[in-house]
Residue frames relative to the residue before (quaternion, step in Angstrom):
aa qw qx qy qz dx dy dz
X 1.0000 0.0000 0.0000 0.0000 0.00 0.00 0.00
X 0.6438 0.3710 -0.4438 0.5009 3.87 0.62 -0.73
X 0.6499 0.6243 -0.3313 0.2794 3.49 0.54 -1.24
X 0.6117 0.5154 -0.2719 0.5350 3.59 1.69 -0.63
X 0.5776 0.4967 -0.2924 0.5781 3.59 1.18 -1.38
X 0.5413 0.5341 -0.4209 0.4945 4.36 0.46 -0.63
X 0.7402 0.5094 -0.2793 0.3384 3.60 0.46 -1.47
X 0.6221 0.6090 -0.1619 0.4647 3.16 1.43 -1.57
X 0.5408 0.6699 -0.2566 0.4392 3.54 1.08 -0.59
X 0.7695 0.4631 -0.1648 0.4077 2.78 0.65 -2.02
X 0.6499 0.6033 -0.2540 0.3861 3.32 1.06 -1.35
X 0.4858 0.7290 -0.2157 0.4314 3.45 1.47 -0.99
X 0.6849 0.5216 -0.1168 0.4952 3.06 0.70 -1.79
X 0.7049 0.3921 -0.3800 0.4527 3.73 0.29 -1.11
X 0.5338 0.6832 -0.4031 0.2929 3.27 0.82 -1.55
X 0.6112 0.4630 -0.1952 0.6115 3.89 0.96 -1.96
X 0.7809 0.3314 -0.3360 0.4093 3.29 -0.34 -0.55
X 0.5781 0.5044 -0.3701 0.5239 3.91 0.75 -0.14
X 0.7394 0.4628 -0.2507 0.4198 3.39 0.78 -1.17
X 0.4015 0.6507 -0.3723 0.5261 3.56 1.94 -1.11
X 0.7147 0.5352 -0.3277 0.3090 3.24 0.01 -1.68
X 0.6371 0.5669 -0.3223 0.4109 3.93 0.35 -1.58
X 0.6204 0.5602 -0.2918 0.4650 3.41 0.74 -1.37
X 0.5146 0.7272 -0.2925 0.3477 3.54 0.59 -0.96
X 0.7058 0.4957 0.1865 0.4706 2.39 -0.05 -2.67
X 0.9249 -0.0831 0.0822 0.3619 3.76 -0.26 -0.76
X 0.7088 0.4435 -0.4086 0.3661 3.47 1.22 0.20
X 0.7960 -0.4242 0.1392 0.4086 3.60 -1.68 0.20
X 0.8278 -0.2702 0.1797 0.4577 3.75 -0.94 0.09
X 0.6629 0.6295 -0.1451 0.3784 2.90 1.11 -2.24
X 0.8796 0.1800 -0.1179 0.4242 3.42 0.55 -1.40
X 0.1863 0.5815 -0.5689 0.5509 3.67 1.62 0.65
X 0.7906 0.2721 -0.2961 0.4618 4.06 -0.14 -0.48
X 0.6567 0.3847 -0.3467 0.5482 3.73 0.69 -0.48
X 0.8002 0.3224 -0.4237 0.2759 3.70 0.57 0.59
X 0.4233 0.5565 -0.4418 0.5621 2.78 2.31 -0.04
X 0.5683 0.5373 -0.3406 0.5218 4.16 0.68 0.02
X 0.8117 0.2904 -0.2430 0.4447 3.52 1.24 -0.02
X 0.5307 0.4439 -0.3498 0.6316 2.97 1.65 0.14
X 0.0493 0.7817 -0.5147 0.3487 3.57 0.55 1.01
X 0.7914 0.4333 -0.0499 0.4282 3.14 -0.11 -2.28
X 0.7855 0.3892 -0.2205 0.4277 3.40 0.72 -1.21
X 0.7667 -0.0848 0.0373 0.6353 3.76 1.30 -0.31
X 0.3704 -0.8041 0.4487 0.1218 3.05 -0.08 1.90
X 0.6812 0.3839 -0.4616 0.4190 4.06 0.80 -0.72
X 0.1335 0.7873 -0.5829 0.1502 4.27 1.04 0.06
X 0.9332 0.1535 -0.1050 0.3075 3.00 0.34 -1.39
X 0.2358 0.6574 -0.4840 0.5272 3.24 1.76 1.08
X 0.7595 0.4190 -0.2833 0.4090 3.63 0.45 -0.96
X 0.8136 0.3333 -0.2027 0.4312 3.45 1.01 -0.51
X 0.0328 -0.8780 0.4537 -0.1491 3.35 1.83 1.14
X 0.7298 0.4267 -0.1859 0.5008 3.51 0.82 -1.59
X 0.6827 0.3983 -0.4099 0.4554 3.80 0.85 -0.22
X 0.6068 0.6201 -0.3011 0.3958 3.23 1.15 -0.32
X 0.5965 0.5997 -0.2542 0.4690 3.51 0.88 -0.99
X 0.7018 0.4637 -0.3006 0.4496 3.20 0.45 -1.96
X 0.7633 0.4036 -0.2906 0.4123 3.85 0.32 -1.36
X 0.7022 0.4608 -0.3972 0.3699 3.21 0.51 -0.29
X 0.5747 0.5434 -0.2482 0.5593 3.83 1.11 -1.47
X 0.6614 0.5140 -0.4745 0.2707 4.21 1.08 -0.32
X 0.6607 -0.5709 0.4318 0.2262 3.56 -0.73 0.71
X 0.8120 0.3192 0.0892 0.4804 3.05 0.96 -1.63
X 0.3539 0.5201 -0.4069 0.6624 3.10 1.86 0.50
X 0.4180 0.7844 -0.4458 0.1057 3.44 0.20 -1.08
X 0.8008 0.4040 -0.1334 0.4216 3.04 0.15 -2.11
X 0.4119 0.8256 -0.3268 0.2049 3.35 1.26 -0.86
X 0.7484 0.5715 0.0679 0.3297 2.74 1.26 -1.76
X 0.4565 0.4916 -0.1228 0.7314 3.02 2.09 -1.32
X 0.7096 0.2968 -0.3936 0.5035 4.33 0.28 -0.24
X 0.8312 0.2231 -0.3387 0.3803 3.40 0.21 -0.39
């Protein structure tokens, strides 16, 4: 039974971390940061590596409101 509930976990995990991943890869400013903020837990240096995606989106003006709509 744990050894199933372990699997289930794991599977979980990729599942987030695939979905993390899209965001990355193909979604809007806003949530390109709200998945580098969720991929935290799973690999604390995440948002060390994405320093330069961070900055830019955050330092954009015109991102701004983005943030305040969603």
């Amino acid at each position: 039974m744990a050894a199933e509930a372990a699997q289930a976990d794991a599977r979980s995990v990729e599942e987030v971390r695939a979905v993390l991943d899209g965001f990355l890869r193909d979604g809007e400013p806003v949530m390109k940061v709200a998945a580098v903020i969720a991929w935290a837990p799973f690999d604390p240096q995440e948002p060390v590596r994405r320093i330069d995606l961070l900055v830019e989106t955050l330092s954009d003006l015109a991102v701004r409101p983005r943030f305040e709509e969603i």
